[in-house]
Structures are given as C-alpha cells and as structure tokens.
C-alpha positions as CSV (number, residue, x, y, z in Angstrom):
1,X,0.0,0.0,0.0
2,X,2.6,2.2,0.7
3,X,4.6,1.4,-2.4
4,X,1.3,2.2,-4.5
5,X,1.2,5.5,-2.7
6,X,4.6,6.2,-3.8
7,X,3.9,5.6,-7.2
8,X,1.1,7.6,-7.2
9,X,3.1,10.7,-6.2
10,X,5.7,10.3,-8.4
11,X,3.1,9.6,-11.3
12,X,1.0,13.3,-10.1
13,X,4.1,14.9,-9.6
14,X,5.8,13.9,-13.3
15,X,2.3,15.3,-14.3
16,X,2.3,18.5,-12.5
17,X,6.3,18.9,-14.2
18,X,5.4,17.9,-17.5
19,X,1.5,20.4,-17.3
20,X,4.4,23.5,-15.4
21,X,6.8,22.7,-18.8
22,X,4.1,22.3,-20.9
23,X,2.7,25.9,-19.5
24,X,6.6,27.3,-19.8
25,X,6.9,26.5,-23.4
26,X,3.7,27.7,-24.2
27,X,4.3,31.3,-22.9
28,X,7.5,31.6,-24.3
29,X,5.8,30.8,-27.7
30,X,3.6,33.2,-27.2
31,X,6.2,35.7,-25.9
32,X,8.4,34.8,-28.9
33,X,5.2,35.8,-31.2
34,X,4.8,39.3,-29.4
35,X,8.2,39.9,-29.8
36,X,8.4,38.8,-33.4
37,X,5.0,40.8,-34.1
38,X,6.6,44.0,-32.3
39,X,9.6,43.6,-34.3
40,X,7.7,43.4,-38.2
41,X,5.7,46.8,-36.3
42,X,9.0,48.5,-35.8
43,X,10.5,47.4,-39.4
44,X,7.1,48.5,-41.0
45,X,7.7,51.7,-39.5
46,X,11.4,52.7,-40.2
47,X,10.5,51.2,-43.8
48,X,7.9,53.3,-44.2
49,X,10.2,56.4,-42.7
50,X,12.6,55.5,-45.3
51,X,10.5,55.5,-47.9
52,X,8.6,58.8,-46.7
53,X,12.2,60.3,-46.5
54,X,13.3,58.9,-50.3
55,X,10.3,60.7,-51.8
56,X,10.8,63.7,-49.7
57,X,14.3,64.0,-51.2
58,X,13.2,63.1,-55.0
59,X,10.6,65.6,-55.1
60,X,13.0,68.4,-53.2
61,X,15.6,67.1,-56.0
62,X,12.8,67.5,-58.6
63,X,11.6,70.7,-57.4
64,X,15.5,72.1,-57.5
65,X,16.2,70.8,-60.9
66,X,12.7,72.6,-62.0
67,X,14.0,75.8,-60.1
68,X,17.5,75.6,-62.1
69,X,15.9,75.2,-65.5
70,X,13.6,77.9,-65.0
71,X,16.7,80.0,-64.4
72,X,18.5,78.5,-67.2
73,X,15.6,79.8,-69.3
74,X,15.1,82.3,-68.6
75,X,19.2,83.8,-68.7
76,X,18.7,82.8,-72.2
77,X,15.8,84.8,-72.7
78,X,16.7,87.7,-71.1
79,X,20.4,86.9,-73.3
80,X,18.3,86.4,-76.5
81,X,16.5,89.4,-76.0
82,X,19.6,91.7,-75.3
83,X,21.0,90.1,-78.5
84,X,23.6,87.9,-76.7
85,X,24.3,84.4,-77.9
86,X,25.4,82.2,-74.6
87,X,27.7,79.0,-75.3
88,X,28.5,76.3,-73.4
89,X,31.4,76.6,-71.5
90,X,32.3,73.0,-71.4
91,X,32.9,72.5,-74.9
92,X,36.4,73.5,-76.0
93,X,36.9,75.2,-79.6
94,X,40.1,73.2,-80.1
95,X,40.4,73.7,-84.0
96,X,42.1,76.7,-84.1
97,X,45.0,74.9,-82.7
98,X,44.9,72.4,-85.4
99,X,45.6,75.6,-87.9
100,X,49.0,77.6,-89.0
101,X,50.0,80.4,-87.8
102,X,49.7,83.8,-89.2
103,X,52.9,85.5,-90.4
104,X,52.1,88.2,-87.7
105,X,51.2,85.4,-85.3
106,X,54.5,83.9,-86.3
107,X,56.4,86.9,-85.0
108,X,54.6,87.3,-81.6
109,X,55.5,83.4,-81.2
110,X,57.8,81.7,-78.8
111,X,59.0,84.9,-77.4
112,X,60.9,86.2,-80.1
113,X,62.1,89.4,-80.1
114,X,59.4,91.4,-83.7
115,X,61.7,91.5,-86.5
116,X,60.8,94.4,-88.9
C-alpha cells in the first residue's frame, strides 16, 4: 500500500512537471510571437520612414532641378532678348590649334624678339 502511494506521487508529480513545462513553453511561444509581431511593427515603421524620407528628397531634387531650368531659361531669354548668344562653357573650340599660324602670329611666337 505504501509502495502504490509512492507511485502515485511520483506519477502526479511527473504530471504537474510535464503540465508546469508544458505551461513554460507555451508562454515563451507566445512571448516569442509578441516579440516577433513588435519587431515586423518597428520594421514596417522605419520602412515606411525610409520610404517617406526617399520621396521627400526626390521631389526636393525634382523641385530644385525645375527651379535651375527655369533659371537656365530664362538667362537665355533675357540673353536672347539683349542680342547675346550664350555658349556652353564645357565644350572647348580646339580647332584653331589644329591651324598655322599667321605670319604676324609667327612673329609674336615663342617669345621672339618682332623682326621688322
């Protein structure tokens, strides 16, 4: 009788500690799923902060590039209207290089002294 009594607290307590892990491993599930949940929140959030940021910057970036061919456009108008002709200044006129020199150019050349 005794022996059976044994048994029979061993057998209710292996219950109660395999219900108390059973318990254990269910709330850290669920604490795992909060925590998982709260971290897709917080990455929702900064994506959407990057996002909201990247357009903010294309349409400032739009807006200036708008601004600086308005004033592009309108130099040349006011230029065209004063009868000036604007160039680029970033392409070189590198043919006259290519051609001989004048007989007076000759004489300015190379730092010679003009012969007369």
């Amino acid at each position: 009788e005794k022996r059976e009594q044994e048994e029979k607290l061993a057998k209710e307590k292996a219950e109660a500690e395999a219900k108390q892990k059973r318990l254990d491993e269910e709330a850290k599930k669920k604490e795992m799923e909060e925590y998982r949940k709260k971290m897709e929140e917080e990455n929702a959030i900064a994506e959407a902060k990057a996002n909201a940021k990247a357009e903010e910057e294309r349409l400032a970036k739009e807006k200036e590039d708008a601004e600086a061919k308005q004033q592009q456009e309108e130099m040349e108008n006011n230029a065209n209207e004063a009868g000036f002709t604007i160039k680029s200044s970033s392409s070189n006129n590198t043919s006259n290089k290519k051609k001989k020199l004048s007989k007076a150019a000759k004489q300015f050349a190379g730092g010679k002294k003009i012969k007369l």
